[in-house]
C-alpha positions in Angstrom: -66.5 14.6 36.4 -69.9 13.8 34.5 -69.8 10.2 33.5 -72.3 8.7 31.0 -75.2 6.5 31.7 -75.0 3.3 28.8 -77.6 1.1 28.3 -77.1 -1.9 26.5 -79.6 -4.5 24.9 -77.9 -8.2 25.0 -79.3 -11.2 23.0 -81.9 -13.2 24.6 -80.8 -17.0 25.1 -82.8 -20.0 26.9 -83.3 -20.3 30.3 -81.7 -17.7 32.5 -80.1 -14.6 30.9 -79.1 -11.0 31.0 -82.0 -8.6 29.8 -80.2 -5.3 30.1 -77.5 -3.5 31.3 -76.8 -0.6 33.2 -73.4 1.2 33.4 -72.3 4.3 35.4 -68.6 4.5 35.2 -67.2 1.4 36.7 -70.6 0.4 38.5 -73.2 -1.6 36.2 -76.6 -3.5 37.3 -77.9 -6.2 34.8 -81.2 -7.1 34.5 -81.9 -11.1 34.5 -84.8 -12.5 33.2 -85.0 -16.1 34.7 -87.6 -18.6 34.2 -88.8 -21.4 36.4 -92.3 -23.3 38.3 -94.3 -22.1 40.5 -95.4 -24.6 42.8 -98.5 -26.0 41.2 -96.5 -26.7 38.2 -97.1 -23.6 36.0 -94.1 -21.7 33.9 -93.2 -18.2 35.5 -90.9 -15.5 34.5 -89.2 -13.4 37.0 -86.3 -10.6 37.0 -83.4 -10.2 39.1 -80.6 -7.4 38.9 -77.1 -8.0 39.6 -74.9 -5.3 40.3 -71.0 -5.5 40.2 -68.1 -3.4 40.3 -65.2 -3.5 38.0 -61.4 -2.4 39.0 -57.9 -3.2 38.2 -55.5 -4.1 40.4 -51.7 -3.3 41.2 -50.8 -5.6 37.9 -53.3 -3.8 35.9 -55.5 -6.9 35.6 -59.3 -6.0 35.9 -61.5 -7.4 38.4 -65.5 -7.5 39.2 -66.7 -7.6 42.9 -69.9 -6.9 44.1 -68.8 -4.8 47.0 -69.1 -1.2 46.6 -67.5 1.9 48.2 -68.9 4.7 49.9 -68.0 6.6 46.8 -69.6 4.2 44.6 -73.1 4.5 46.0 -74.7 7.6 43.6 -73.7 5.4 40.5 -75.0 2.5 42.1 -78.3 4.3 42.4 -78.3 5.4 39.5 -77.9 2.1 37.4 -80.4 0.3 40.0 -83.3 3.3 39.2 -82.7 2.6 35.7 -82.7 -0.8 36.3 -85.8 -1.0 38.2 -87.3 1.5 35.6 -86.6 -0.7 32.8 -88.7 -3.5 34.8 -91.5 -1.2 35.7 -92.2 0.1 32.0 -91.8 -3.7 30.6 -94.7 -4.6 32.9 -96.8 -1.7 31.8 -96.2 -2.5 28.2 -97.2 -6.0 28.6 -100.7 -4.5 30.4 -101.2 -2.5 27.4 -100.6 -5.3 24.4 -97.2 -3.9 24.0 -97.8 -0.4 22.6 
């Protein structure tokens, strides 16, 4: 069964919060941008993806848990290339004033 890639752009807040995020049935990785000091004092920005898998259980209530099946591993691939893509290209753009 083909399942479809979504990519979704979520409003940027202060301090630590979700960039992007990927989805590949029911596995997703989100990109965090998070801000904090480096040690002489100076702001920095860093990312960090997250990557979580939702289920339901016997009740039908739905779930999140970061553990994956075997069978989960392609999409979970999948979501962290695009992830990491979608960090890789932001850098470039920065490099190149944004064009």
């Amino acid at each position: 069964m083909k399942q479809k890639l979504e990519q979704k752009e979520l409003v940027k807040n202060e301090g630590n919060f979700p960039e992007r995020k990927f989805r590949a049935g029911a596995i997703s990785a989100t990109v965090w941008s998070n801000k904090g000091s480096k040690a002489n004092g100076e702001d920095a920005e860093y990312k960090t993806i997250s990557i979580e898998r939702n289920y339901t259980d016997k009740e039908g209530n739905w779930h999140t848990t970061n553990s994956l099946r075997t069978s989960d591993l392609p999409k979970a691939q999948l979501v962290l290339q695009k992830a990491y893509e979608h960090i890789v290209l932001a850098q470039q753009d920065l490099f190149k004033g944004g064009n």
